[in-house]
N, C-alpha and C positions, 0 to 999 in steps of 0.2 A: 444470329443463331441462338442466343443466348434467350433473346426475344420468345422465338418462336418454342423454346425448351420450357419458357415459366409457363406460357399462353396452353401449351398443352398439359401439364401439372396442373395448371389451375382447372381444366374443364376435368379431368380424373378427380379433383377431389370434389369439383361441385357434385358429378355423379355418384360418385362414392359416399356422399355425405347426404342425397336425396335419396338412395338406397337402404341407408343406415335410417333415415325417418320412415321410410316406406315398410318399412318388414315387420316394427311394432306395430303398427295399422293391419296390417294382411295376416298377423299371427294373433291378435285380441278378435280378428274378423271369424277365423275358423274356430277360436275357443268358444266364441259365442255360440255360433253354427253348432257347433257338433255336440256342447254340454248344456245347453241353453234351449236353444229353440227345436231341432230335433227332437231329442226330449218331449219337451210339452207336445209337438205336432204329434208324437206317436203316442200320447196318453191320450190327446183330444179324439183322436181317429177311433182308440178302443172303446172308450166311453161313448160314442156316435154308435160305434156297432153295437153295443149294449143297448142303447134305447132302440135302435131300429129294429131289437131280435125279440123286446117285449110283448105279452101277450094279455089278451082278458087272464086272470085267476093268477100269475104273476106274484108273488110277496116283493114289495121292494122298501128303501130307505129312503126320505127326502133328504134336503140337504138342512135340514133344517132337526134331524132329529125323526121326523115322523113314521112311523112303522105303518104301512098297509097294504090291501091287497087290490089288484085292479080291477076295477069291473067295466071301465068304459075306455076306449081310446080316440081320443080328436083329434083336428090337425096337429094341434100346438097343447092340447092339455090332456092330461091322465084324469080318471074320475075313481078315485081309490077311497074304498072302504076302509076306513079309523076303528070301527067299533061295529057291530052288531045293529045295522038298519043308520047309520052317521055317514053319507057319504063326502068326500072333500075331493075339488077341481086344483089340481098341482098343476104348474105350467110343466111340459117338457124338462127343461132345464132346469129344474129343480129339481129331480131325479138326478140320486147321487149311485145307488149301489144295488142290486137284490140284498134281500134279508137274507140272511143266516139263519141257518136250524137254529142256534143258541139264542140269539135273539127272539124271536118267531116264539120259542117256550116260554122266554122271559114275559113278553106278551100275555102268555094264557094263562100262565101262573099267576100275573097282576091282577086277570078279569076275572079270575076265582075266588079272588079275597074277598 
């Protein structure tokens, strides 16, 4: 009897004590998920709908700094106007943002000096 009392005490704590390993795993699992990857997934998905709703004539930002305006679109590249007859081939994904008015002025102000 006594036998049979340890033999089940012992399988309660092995499970008890695989339980207690399992729950930091299953709880670092959903912190990830939900503050981590979520997250970027829904930042990624807005930035995809941002380049898919671009147009010729368009003002945008590369990621690089560059301010200009679209005049071409390819599969995979933008052909955006820098300057007054300067045009530059941006891959897709180099496309960070549309310009801002406030920028866009900073722009004309510079090409008037």
């Amino acid at each position: 009897m006594t036998l049979t009392f340890l033999t089940g005490a012992a399988q309660a704590n092995a499970s008890g004590s695989l339980l207690s390993m399992i729950i930091p795993f299953v709880l670092f699992g959903a912190f990830a998920y939900f503050f981590l990857i979520r997250p970027q997934k829904k930042q990624a998905q807005k930035l995809q709908e941002l380049r898919d709703s671009l147009k010729v004539g368009d003002q945008i930002v590369t990621i690089g700094g560059i301010l200009g305006k679209i005049v071409q679109i390819k599969e995979d590249v933008y052909v955006i106007e820098i300057s007054q007859g300067q045009n530059m081939e941006i891959a897709k994904w180099a496309f960070r943002d549309r310009a801002t008015r406030k920028e866009i002025k900073n722009v004309e102000k510079s090409e008037d000096l």
